[in-house]
C-alpha positions as CSV (number, residue, x, y, z in Angstrom):
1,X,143.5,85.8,98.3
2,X,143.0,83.0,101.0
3,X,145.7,84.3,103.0
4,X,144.2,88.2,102.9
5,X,140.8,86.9,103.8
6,X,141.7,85.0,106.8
7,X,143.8,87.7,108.4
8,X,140.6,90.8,107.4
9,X,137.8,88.5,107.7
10,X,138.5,85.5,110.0
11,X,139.0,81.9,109.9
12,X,135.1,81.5,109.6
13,X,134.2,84.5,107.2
14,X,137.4,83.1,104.8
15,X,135.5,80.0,105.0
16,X,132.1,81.2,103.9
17,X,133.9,83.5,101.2
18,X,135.9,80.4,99.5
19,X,132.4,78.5,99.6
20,X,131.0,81.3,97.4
21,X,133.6,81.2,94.9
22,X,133.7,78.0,94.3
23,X,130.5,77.8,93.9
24,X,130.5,80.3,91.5
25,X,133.3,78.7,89.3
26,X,131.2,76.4,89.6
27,X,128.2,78.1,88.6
28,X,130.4,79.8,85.5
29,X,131.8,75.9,84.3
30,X,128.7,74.5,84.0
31,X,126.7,77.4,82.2
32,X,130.0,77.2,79.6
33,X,129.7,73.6,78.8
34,X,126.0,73.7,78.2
35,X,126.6,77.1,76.0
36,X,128.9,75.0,74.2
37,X,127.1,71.6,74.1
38,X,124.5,73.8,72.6
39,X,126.6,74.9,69.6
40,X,127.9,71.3,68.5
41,X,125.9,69.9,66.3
42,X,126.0,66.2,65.4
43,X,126.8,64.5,62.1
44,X,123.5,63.3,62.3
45,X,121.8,66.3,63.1
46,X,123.6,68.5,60.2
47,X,122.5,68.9,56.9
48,X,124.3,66.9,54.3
49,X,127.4,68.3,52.3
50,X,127.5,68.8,49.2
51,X,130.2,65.6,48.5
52,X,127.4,63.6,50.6
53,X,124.9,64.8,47.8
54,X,127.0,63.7,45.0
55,X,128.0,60.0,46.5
56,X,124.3,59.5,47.3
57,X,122.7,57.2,44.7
């Protein structure tokens, strides 16, 4: 892709067009790790199980 870029677009345009996407990979890694830091929960934060239950005195 780098190399089609620089011949269309120019040395300065491929510039400005590899700035974008990596900002948006970027952009993308970050709003998947919160996504997914928002799914785990902690052991702490779970409700116990039922083995918990029956161990508890």
């Amino acid at each position: 892709m780098e190399l089609v870029s620089e011949r269309v677009l120019g040395q300065e345009n491929s510039r400005y067009v590899r700035n974008i996407i990596k900002y948006w990979v970027a952009y993308r890694l970050i709003a998947d790790l919160e996504r997914e830091a928002g799914s785990i929960q902690h052991p702490q934060d779970s409700p116990p199980t039922a083995r918990a239950r029956q161990s508890a005195p």
